[in-house]
KOLTOR-896144 format. One record per residue (C-alpha): x, y, z. Coordinates in steps of 0.5 Angstrom, whole numbers, always signed. Layout:
BEGIN
+-------+-------+-------+
:     X :     Y :     Z :
+-------+-------+-------+
:     X :     Y :     Z :
...
+-------+-------+-------+
//
This chain:
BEGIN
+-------+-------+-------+
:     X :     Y :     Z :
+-------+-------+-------+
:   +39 :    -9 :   +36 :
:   +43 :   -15 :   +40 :
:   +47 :   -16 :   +34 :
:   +49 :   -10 :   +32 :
:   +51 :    -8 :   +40 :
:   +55 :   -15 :   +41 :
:   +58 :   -12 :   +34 :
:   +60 :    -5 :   +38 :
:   +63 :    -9 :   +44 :
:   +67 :   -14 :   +40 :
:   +70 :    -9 :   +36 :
:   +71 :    -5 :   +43 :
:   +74 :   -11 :   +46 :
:   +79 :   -12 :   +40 :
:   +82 :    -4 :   +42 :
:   +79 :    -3 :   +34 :
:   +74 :    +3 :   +37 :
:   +75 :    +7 :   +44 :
:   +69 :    +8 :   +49 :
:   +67 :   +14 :   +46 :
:   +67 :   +12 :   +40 :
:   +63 :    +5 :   +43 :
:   +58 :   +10 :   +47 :
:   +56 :   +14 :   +41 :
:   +55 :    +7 :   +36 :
:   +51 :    +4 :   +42 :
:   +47 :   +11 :   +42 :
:   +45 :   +12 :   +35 :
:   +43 :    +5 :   +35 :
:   +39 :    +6 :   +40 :
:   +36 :   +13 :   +36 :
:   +35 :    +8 :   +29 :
:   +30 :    +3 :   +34 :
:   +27 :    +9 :   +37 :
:   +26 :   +13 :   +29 :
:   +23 :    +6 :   +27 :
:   +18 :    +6 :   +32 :
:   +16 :   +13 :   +32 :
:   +15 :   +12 :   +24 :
:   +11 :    +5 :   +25 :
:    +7 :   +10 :   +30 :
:    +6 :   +14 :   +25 :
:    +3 :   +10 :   +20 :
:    -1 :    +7 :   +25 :
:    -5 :   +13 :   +26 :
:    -5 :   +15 :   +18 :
:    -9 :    +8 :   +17 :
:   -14 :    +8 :   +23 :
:   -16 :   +16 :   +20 :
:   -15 :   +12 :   +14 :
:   -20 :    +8 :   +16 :
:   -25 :   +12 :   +20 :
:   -26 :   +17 :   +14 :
:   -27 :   +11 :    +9 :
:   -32 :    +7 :   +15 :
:   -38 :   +12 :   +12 :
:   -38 :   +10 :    +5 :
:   -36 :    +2 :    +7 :
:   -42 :    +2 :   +11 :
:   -47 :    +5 :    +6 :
:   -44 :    +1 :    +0 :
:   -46 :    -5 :    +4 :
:   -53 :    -3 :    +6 :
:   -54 :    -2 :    -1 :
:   -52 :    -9 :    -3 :
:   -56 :   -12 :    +3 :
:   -61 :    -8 :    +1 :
:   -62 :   -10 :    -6 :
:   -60 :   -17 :    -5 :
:   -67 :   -19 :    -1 :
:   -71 :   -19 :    -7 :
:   -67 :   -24 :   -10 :
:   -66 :   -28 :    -3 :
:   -73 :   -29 :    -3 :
:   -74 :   -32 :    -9 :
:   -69 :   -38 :    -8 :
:   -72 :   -38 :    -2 :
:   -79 :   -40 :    -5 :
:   -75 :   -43 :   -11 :
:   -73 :   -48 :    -6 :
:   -79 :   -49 :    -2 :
:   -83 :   -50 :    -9 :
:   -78 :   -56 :   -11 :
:   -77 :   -58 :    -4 :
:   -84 :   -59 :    -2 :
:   -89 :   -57 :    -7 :
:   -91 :   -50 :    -5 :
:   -88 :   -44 :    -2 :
:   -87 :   -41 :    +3 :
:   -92 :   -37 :    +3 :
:   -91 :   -31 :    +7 :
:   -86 :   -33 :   +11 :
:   -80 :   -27 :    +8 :
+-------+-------+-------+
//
C-alpha cells in the first residue's frame, strides 16, 4: 500500500490530480486493504469449520488404522526377537 500512496502524493505533487481527488485515491486504497483482510477473516473462519466438522471422522479413521495396525506390529516384534535372540518375546505385547 505505500507503493501505491507514494504514487497518489507523486501525482499530487506534479499538480496531475487535486486533493480531492488525492484524498478519495488514498480512501479507496484504505477500503481495498480493509476488503482483503476481512476476505482473509472470512476464509479463515470457513476453514477452521472446515476442520472441526471433518475432525470426527479423521480422528476415528485414524483409530481404526492404529487399531488394526497392532496385530501386524506384534508380529514383526516377535519376528525380530525370534531372529535377534532366538526366542520370542513371550508376552510382552
Amino acid at each position: 500500500m505505500n507503493r501505491e500512496r507514494n504514487i497518489v502524493l507523486q501525482l499530487l505533487a506534479q499538480g496531475r490530480i487535486d486533493t480531492a481527488q488525492a484524498e478519495r485515491l488514498i480512501a479507496a486504497l484504505s477500503a481495498e486493504r480493509e476488503s482483503l483482510w476481512a476476505m482473509a477473516g472470512c476464509a479463515a473462519i470457513v476453514a477452521i469449520a472446515q476442520v472441526h466438522s471433518l475432525a470426527p471422522g479423521l480422528l476415528h479413521m485414524v483409530r481404526e488404522v492404529i487399531v488394526s495396525s497392532l496385530p501386524a506390529l506384534h508380529h514383526i516384534v516377535n519376528s525380530f526377537g525370534l531372529f535377534v535372540s532366538g526366542s520370542s518375546f513371550g508376552g510382552l505385547l
